[in-house]
C-alpha positions in Angstrom: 0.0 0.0 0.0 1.4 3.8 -1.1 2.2 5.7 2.1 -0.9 7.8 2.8 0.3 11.4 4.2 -0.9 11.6 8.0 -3.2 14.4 7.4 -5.5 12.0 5.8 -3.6 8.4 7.3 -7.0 7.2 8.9 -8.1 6.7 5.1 -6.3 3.3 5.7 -8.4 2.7 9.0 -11.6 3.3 7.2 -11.3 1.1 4.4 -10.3 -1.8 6.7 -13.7 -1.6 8.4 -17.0 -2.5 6.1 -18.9 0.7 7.9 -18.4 2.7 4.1 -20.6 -0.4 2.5 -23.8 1.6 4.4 -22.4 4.9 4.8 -23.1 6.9 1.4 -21.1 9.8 2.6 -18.0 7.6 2.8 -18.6 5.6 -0.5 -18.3 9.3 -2.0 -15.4 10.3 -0.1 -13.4 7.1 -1.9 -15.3 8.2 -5.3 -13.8 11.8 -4.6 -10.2 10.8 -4.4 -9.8 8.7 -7.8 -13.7 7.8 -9.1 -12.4 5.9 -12.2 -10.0 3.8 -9.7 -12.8 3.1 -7.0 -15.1 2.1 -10.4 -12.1 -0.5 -11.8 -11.5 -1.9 -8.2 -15.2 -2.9 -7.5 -15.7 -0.3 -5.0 -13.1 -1.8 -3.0 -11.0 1.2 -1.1 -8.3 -1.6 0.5 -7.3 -2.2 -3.2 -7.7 1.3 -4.2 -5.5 2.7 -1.8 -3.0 0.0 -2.6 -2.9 1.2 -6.7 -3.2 5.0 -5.5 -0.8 7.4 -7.2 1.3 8.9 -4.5 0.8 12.3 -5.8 -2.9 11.9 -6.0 -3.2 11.1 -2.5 -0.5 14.1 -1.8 -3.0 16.3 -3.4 -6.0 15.3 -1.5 -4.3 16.1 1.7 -3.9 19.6 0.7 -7.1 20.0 -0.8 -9.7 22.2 1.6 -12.7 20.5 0.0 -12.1 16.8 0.4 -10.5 17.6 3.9 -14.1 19.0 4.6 -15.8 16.0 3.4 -13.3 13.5 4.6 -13.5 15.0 8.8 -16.9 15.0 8.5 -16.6 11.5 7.3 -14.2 10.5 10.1 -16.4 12.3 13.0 -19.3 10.1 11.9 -16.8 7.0 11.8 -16.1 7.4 15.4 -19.2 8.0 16.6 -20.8 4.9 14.8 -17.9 2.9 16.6 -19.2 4.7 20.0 -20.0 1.9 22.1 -21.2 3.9 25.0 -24.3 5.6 22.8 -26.0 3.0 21.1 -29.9 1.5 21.5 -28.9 -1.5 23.0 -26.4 -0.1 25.7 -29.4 2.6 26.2 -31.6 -0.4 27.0 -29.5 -3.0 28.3 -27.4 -0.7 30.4 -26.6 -4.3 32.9 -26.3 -6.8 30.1 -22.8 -8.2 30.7 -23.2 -11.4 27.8 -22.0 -12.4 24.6 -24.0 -13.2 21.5 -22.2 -15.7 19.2 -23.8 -15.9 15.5 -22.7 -18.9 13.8 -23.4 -19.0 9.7 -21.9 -20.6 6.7 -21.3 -17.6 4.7 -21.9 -14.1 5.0 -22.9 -11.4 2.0 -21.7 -8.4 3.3 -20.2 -6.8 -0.2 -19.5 -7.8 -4.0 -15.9 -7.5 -3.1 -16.2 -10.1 -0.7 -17.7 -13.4 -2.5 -17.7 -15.6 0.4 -21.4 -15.8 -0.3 -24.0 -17.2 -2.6 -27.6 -16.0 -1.8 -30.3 -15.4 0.4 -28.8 -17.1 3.4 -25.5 -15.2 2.7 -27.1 -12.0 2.3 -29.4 -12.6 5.4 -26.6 -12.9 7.9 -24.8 -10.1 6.3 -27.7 -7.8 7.4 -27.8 -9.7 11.0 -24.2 -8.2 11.2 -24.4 -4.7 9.6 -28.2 -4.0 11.8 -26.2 -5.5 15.0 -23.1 -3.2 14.9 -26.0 -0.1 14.1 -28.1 -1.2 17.4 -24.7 -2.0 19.3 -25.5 -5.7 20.0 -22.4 -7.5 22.0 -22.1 -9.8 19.2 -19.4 -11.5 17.6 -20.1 -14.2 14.2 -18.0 -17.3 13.2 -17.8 -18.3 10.0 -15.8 -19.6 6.9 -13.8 -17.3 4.3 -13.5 -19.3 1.0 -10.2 -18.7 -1.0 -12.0 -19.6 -4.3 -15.2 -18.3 -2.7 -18.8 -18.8 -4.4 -18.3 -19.1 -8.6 -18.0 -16.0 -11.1 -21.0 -16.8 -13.6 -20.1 -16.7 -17.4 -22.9 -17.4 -20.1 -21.5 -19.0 -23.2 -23.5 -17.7 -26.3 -25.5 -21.2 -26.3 -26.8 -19.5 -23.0 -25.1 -22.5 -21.0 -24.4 -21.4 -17.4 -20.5 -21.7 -17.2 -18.7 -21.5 -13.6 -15.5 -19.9 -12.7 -13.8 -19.5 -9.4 -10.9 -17.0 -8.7 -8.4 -17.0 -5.7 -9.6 -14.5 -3.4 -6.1 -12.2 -2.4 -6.7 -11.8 0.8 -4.7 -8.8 0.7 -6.2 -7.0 -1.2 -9.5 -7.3 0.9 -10.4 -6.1 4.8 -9.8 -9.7 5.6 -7.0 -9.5 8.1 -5.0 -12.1 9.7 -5.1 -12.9 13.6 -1.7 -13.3 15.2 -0.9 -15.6 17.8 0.7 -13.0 19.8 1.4 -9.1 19.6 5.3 -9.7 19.1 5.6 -12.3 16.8 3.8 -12.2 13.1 3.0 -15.4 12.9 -1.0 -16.1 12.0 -3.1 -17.9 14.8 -3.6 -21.6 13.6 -5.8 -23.7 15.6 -5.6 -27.6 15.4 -8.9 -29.9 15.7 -9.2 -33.6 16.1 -11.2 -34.8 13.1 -10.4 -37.5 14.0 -7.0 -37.3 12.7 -5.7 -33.6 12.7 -6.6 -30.7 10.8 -5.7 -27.1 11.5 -7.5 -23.7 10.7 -5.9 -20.8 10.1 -7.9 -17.7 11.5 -8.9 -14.4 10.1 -10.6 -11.4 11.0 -12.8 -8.7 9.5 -14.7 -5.7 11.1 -18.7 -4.8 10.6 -18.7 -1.8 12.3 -19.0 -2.9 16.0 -19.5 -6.3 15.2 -16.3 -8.6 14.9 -16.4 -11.5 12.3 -13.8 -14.6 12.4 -13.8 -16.1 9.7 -11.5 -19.5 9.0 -10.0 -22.1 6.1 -7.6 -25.2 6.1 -6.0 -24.1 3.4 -2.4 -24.4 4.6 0.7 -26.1 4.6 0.2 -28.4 7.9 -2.8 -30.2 6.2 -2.8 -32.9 4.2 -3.8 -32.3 0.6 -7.4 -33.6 0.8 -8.0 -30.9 4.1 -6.4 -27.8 2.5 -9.6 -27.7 0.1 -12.0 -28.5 2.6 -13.0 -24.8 2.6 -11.7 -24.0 -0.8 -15.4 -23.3 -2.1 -18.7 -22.5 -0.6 -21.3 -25.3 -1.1 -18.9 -27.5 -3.0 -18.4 -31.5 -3.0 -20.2 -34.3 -2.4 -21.9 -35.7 0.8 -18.7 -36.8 2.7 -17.1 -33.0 2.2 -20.4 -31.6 3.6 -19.7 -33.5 6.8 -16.5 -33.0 7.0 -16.7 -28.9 6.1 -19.8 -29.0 8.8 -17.4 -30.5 11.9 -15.1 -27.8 11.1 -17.4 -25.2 11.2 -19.1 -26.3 14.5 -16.0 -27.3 16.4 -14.1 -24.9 14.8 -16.5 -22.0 15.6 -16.0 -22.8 19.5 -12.8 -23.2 19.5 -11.9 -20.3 17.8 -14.2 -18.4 20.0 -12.5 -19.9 23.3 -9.2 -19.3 22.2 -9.4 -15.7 21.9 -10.8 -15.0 24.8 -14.7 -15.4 24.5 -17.8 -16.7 26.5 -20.9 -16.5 24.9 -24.1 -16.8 27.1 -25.8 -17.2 23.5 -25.2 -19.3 20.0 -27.4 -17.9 17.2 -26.7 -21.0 14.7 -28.4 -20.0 11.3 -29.7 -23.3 9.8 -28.4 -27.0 10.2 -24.4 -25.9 8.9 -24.1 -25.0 12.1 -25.4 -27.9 14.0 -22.6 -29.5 15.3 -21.4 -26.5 17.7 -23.9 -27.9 20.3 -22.0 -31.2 20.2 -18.8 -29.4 21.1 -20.2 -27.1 23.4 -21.7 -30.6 25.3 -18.2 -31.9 25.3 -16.8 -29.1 27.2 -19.1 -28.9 29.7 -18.1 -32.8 30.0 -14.3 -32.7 29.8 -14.0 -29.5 31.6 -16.5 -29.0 33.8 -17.2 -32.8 34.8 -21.1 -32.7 34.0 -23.1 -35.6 33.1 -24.2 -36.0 29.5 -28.2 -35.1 30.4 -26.6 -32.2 32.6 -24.5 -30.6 29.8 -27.3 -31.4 27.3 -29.6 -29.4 29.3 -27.0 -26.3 30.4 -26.3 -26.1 25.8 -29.8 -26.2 25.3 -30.2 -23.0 27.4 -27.6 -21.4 25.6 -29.1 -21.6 21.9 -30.7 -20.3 19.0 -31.7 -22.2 16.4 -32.9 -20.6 12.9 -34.4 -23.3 10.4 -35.4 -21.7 7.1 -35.9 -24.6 4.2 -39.2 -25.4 3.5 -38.5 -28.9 1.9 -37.1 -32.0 2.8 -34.5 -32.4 0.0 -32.8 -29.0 1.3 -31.8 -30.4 4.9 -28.1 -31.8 5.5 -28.9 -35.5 6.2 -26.8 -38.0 6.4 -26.4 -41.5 6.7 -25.4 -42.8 10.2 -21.9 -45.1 8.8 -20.8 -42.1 7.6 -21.8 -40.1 10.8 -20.1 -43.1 12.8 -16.9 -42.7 10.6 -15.9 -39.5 11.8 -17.5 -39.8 15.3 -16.4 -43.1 16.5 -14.2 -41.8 19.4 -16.8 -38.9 20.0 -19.4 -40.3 21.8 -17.5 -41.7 24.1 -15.8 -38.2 25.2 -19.5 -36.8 25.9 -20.1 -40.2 27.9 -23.1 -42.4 25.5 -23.2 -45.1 23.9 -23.1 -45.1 19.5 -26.8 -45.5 19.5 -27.6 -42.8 21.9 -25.4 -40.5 20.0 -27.1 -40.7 16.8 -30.3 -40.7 18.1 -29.6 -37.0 18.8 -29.9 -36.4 14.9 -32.2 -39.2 14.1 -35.0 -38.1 11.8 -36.9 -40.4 9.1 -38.8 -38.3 6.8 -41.1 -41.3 5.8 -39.8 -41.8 2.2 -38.7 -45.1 2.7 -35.2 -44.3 3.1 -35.4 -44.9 7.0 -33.8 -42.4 9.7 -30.8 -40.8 8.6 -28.5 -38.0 11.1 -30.7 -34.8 10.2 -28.7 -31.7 10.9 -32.5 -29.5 11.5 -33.2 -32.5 14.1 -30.2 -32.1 16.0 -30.1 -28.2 15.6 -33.9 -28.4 17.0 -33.3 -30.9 19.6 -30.3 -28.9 21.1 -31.4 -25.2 21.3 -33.9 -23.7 23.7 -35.9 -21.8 20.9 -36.1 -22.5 17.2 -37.3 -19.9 14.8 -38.8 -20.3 11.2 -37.9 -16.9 8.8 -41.9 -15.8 7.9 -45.5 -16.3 9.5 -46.3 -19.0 6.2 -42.5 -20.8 6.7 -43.4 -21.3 10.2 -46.4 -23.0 9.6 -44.4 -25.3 7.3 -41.8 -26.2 9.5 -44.0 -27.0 12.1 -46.0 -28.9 9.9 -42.8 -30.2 8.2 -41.2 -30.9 12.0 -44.5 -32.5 13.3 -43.0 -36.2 13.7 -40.5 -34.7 15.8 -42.2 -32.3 18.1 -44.8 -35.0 18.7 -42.4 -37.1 20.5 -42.3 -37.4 24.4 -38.9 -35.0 24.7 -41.3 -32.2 23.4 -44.0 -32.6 25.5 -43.3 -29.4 27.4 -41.1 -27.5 25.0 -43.1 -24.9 22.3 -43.3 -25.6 18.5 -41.2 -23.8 16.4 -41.8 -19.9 16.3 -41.4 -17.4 13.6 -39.2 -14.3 13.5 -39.8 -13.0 9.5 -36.2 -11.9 8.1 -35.5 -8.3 7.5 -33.4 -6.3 4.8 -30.5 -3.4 6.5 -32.0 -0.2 5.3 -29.1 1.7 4.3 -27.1 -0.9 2.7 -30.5 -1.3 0.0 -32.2 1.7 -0.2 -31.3 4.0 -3.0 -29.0 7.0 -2.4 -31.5 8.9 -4.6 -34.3 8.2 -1.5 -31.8 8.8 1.5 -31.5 12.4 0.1 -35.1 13.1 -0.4 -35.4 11.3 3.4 -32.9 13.7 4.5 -34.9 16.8 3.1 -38.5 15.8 3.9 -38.6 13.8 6.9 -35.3 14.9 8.7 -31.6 14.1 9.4 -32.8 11.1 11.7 -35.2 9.4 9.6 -32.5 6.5 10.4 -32.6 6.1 14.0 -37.1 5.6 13.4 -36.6 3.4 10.6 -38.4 0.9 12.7 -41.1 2.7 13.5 -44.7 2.5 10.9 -46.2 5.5 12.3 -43.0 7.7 11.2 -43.5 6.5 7.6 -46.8 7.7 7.4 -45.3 10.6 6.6 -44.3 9.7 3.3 -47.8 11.5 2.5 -46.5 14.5 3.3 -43.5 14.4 -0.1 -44.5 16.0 -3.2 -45.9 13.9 -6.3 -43.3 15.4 -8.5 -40.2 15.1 -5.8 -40.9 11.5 -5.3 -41.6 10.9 -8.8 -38.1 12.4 -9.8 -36.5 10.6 -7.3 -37.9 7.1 -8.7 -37.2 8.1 -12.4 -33.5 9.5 -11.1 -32.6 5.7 -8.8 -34.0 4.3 -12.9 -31.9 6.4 -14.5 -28.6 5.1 -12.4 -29.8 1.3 -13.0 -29.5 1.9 -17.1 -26.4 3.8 -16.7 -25.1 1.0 -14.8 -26.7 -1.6 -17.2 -25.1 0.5 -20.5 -21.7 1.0 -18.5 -21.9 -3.0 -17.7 -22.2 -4.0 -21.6 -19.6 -1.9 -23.0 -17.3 -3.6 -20.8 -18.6 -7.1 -21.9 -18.2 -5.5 -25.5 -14.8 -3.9 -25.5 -13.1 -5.6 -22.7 -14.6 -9.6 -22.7 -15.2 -9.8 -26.2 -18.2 -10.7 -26.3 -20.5 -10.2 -29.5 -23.6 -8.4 -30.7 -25.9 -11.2 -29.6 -24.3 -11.2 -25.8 -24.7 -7.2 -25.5 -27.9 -7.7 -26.5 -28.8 -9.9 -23.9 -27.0 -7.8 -21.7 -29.5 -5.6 -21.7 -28.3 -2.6 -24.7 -31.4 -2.0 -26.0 -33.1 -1.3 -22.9 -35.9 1.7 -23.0 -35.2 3.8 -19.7 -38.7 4.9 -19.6 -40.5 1.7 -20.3 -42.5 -0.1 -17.3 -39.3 -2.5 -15.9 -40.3 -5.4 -14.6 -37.2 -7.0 -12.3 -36.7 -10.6 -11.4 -33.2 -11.6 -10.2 -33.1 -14.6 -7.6 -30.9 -18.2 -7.7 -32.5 -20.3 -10.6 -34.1 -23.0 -9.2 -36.5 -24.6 -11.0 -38.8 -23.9 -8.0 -38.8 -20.3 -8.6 -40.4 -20.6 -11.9 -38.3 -18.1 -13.5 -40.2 -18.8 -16.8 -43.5 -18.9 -15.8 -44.0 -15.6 -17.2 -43.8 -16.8 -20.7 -45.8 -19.5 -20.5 -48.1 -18.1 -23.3 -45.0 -16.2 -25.6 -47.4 -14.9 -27.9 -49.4 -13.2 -24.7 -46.9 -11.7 -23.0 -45.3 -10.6 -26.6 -48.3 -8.5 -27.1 -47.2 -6.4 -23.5 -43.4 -6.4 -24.4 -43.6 -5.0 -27.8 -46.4 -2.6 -27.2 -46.0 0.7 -28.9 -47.5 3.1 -26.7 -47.4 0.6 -22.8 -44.5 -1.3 -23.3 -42.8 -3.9 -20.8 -39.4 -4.9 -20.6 -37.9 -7.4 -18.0 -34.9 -8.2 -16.8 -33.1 -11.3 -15.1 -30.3 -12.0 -13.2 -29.3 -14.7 -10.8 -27.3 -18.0 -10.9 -27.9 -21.7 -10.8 -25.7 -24.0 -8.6 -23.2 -25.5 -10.8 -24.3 -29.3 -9.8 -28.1 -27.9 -10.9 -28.8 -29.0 -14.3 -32.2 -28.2 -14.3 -31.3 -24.7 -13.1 -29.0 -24.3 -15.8 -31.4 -25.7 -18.4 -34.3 -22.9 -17.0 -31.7 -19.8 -17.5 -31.0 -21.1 -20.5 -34.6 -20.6 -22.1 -34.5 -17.6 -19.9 -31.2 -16.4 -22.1 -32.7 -17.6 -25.3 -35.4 -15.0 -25.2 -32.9 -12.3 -24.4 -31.6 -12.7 -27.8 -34.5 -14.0 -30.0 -35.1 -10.7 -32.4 -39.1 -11.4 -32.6 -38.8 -9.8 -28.8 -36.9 -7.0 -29.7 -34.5 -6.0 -27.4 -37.3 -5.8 -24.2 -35.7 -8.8 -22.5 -32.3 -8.8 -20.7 -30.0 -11.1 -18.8 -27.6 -9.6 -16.4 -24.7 -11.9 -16.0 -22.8 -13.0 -13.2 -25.5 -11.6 -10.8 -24.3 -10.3 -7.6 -25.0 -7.9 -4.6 -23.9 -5.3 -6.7 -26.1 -6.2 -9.6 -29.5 -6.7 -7.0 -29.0 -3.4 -5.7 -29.3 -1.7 -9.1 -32.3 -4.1 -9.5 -34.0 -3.9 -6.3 -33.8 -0.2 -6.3 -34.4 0.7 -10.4 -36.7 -1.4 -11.6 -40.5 -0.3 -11.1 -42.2 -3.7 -10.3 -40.3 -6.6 -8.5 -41.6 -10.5 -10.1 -41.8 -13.3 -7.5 -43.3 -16.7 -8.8 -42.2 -19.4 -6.5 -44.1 -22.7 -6.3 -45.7 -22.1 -2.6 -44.9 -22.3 0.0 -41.4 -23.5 -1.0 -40.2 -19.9 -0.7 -38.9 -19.5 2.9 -39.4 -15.5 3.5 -37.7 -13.5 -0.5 -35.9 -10.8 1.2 -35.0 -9.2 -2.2 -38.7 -8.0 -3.0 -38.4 -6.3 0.9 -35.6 -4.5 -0.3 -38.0 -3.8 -3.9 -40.8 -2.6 -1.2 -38.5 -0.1 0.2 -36.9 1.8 -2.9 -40.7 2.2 -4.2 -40.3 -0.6 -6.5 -43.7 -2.4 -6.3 -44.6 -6.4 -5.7 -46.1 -8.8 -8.2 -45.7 -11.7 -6.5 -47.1 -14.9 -5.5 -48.4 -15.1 -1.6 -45.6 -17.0 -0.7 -42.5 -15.9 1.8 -42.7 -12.7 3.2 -45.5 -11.2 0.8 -48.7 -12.9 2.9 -47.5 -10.6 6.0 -46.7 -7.7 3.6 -49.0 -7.5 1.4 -52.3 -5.2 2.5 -54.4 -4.9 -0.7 -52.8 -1.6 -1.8 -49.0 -1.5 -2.4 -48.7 -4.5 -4.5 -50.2 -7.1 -6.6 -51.1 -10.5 -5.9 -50.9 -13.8 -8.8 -53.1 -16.7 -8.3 -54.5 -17.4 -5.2 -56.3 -20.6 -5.4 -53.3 -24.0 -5.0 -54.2 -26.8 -7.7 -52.3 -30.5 -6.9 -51.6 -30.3 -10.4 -48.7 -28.7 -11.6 -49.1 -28.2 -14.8 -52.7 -26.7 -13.5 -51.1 -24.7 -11.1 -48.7 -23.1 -13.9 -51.5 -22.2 -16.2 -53.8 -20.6 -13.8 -50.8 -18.7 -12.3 -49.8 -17.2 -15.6 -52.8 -16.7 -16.9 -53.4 -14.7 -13.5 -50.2 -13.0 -13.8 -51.1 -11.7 -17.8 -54.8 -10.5 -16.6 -53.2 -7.9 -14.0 -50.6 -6.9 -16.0 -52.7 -6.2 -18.6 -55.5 -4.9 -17.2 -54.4 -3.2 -14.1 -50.5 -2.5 -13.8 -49.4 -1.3 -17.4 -52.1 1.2 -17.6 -51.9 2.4 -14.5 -47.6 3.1 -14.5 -48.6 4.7 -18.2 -51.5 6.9 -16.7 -50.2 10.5 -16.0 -51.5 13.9 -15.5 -50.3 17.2 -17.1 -47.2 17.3 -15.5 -46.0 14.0 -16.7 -46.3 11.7 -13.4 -48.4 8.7 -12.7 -50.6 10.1 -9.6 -52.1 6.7 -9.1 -49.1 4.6 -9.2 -46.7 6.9 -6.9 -50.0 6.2 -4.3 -49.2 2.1 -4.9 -45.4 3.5 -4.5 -46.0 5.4 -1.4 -47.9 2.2 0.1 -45.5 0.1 -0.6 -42.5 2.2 1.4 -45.6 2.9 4.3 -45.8 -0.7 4.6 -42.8 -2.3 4.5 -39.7 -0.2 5.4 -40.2 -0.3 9.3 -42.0 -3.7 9.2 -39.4 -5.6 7.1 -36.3 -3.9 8.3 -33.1 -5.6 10.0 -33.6 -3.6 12.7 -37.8 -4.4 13.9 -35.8 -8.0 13.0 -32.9 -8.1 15.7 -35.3 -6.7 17.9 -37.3 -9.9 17.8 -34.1 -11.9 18.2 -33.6 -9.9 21.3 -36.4 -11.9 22.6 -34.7 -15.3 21.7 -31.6 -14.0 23.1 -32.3 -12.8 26.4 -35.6 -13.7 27.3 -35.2 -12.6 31.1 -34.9 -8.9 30.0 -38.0 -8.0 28.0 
């Protein structure tokens, strides 16, 4: 890294802390000292500082302006890191715990891939909305040195994958040393059975502090140093093994540096197994009984199921769970059979009982928690067999705490100015609270209408900026930048749709009838345009095969440029979507979607719902700041699919397009700014991280509220 001069030295400090990914005024401070280097870096200010031109930096140190900007920028730094002033110490001044959140990969910035979705993205948000409140809470995790795949669509429209080596260097991931003196990176050995080591890492959220580990180093045999190469890679056996190190990992890591947690937040069944190794301990160290330790864990955690099928729990088969905990039972003090019965579950599909990682997540923790009203009635339903036993007799079903979205990481810059203006400097701190965003009302049609058409006008900008670089720089051809999205009208009704391609998702539902929907896309006067982004898992066939036909009607001519795929979809791409297009497209088979946190993040940029009642939309939707498809469930699929679209095609035909298209004098849709307004009323308090952590605080410490 160039030497910084020390009038502006704490430039260093602030790019090593993720604060600037929700801080606008710091994101422009970066873009004020080199804007074409912060745009070729991926908004990454640790590897723009590193390529900085000496004299550039010289310059900005004696430049009155950007030393305005960048004091003002550090004075807010400092007092977001203010522990003594924050919501929770104002409410739990005598709260002396810890909070452990334990997740298999966090989304916390496109610079960052050490994520792949909705999970990802979800504890991302946990983090970012717990360093805001000031929660004492510290996550565990994995950092993946070829991280989650770089998407490249070949012109067939085949889904390709590529993984890069993340440079760690060039990243706020930092090491952790074994000791202040000596440089030498903290390693941490487990028995696996045989040994395997983790090296440790660190990276600051604001407040919150995130270890993050891999076995990626010399001391481990070959087979072990890729055990946490990629997120979500390998076959059964590596998901076992990757799930050990995680959970015993996790506490370990935790331990050695000098933490106690009186709480384990484990987010989904990846994170099972740190109940197991917390049991041990209290064996080993503490000389409890099995049913005693059992019982002091239990107290201690939080368990957060979210898939709503079968297929998507880690189960596996008890040889292979016997394999790598032959020696393990016997250090918590039970027999083999006693063990596994702690993860026993048999779905009913004639494959017998297999080692569930849900069950033993559910069976361990003193309060499990589904992601939306509708998934908790599924997982209850789906959980049934096992809460009917006699160990539940006395223990409450599974509750629901509905996931929420971090405000100022996803709402559009455009809106935080007009927030700033109309409903005051601290429209922040009452994010949470619906009767504050009643005053929406009270902002001009025109303002509002201005900002909407301004946060579109920075989406195709984007989109433009995006294909050009395919074009000149990747080489790809005329049919690729089409599909890119080059002939994209910036004032046509933009339908969005970006989400992983599972054939679940029913990404092509909408052109179920291509001559119908034709008819809207190639309208003269109402046109519609829609575009896609999102990636299948590389082991997904299917997936691949729906994107595929999604990519072929990107560049068929007949549809004229009014379809576009957005390649290599990330949380770069989503925010451009989420906050720039004008309606948001959700058409899951239900209720297989477990909450859909991207159309929350639609709902609060203005950018309206069309969406199958499924996830979040039953609690969010009230009848005026969206739209609803279907309604009635058919056992047929093929049924269900035709009634859906068919639904789908009435309302956009007869309802949304000629309402967006409707304007008075002026130019601006009166009636669809009141859907707009509606939708912000409705869902930016109610489906915020923060109304979300609140909830948890009930899981966390119920003694205190």
């Amino acid at each position: 890294m160039v030497e910084i001069p020390a009038r502006i030295e704490r430039l260093s400090e602030l790019a090593e802390n993720l604060t600037w990914v929700w801080n606008p005024k710091a994101r422009e401070l970066f873009k004020r000292l080199d804007h074409p280097l912060w745009i070729y870096t991926g908004h990454n200010p640790v590897r723009m500082l590193q390529l900085m031109p000496k004299k550039r930096l010289q310059n900005a140190a004696q430049n009155p302006a950007f030393l305005k900007v960048f004091d003002g920028v550090m004075h807010k730094f400092d007092q977001d890191l203010d522990l003594q002033e924050t919501w929770f110490s104002e409410n739990f001044p005598d709260y002396q715990g810890e909070i452990a959140y334990i997740s298999t990969e966090y989304g916390l910035h496109q610079s960052l891939p050490i994520y792949s979705g909705g999970l990802g993205i979800l504890s991302g948000d946990h983090v970012k909305e717990s360093s805001d409140l000031g929660l004492p809470l510290v996550g565990v995790g994995f950092v993946y040195p070829q991280g989650y795949f770089k998407q490249s669509i070949l012109r067939n429209g085949w889904q390709e994958a590529q993984y890069d080596y993340l440079k760690f260097e060039q990243t706020p991931i930092n090491p952790i040393f074994e000791n202040e003196n000596e440089l030498k990176q903290l390693h941490i050995e487990l028995k696996f059975p045989t040994p395997i080591f983790l090296r440790v890492w660190n990276l600051k959220a604001g407040n919150t502090l995130l270890y993050l580990m891999d076995t990626d180093i010399e001391q481990n045999e070959p087979w072990n140093r890729g055990l946490s190469a990629r997120l979500y890679g390998g076959d059964q056996e590596m998901r076992i093994r990757q799930e050990i190190v995680l959970g015993f990992g996790s506490v370990r890591i935790l331990s050695q540096l000098g933490h106690n947690p009186t709480v384990f937040h484990c987010n989904e069944g990846h994170t099972a197994f740190v109940a197991l190794e917390l049991i041990r301990r209290e064996v080993a160290d503490n000389g409890k009984s099995f049913e005693e330790a059992k019982q002091i864990v239990r107290n201690k955690i939080v368990f957060t199921t979210h898939t709503p099928v079968p297929a998507g729990h880690d189960q596996f088969p008890f040889e292979l769970v016997s394999k790598y905990f032959q020696n393990y039972w016997e250090s918590l003090g039970i027999s083999r059979d006693e063990f596994l019965a702690l993860g026993a579950f048999d779905w009913g599909y004639r494959q017998g009982p297999r080692f569930n990682m849900t069950a033993l997540g559910i069976r361990l923790s003193r309060y499990q928690n589904a992601v939306s009203r509708l998934n908790g009635e599924v997982s209850r339903k789906m959980w049934s067999g096992l809460f009917s036993t006699p160990e539940f007799k006395e223990r409450p079903p599974i509750q629901y705490i509905t996931n929420g979205v971090h405000v100022p990481t996803w709402i559009s810059m455009p809106f935080q100015a007009l927030y700033r203006k109309y409903l005051g400097k601290d429209w922040l701190k009452r994010q949470d609270d619906a009767d504050f965003w009643e005053r929406i009302d009270e902002i001009p049609s025109k303002q509002l209408w201005d900002t909407r058409e301004e946060t579109k006008d920075r989406l195709f900008v984007f989109l433009r900026e995006r294909a050009r670089i395919k074009r000149t720089e990747e080489g790809k051809d005329s049919r690729q930048t089409l599909a890119a999205g080059a002939l994209l009208d910036p004032h046509a009704l933009t339908i969005g749709f970006a989400r992983r391609f599972a054939t679940y998702k029913r990404s092509q539902l909408i052109f179920h009838d291509i001559e119908r929907i034709k008819k809207s896309l190639l309208d003269r006067y109402t046109p519609i345009q829609i575009i896609f982004a999102g990636k299948a898992h590389p082991a997904d066939d299917p997936g691949k095969n729906v994107l595929q036909q999604i990519y072929k009607k990107a560049v068929d001519p007949s549809i004229g440029g009014r379809v576009a795929f957005i390649e290599d979809y990330d949380m770069q791409v989503g925010r451009y979507l989420v906050q720039g297009c004008d309606v948001w497209l959700n058409t899951p088979r239900k209720p297989l979607e477990a909450s859909g946190t991207s159309g929350m993040k639609a709902a609060i940029n203005g950018c309206i719902n069309f969406s199958i009642l499924d996830g979040w939309w039953p609690e969010g939707y009230d009848g005026s700041n969206g739209w609803i498809i279907g309604g009635k469930d058919f056992g047929d699929q093929e049924e269900q699919n035709r009634y859906d679209a068919n639904s789908l095609y009435d309302i956009l035909e007869k309802e949304i397009r000629p309402l967006f298209y409707a304007r008075n004098g002026e130019g601006i849709p009166i009636e669809w700014l009141e859907v707009v307004r509606n939708s912000i009323k409705s869902s930016t308090a109610a489906f915020s991280a923060r109304r979300m952590l609140k909830e948890y605080l009930k899981a966390y410490i119920p003694t205190k509220l």
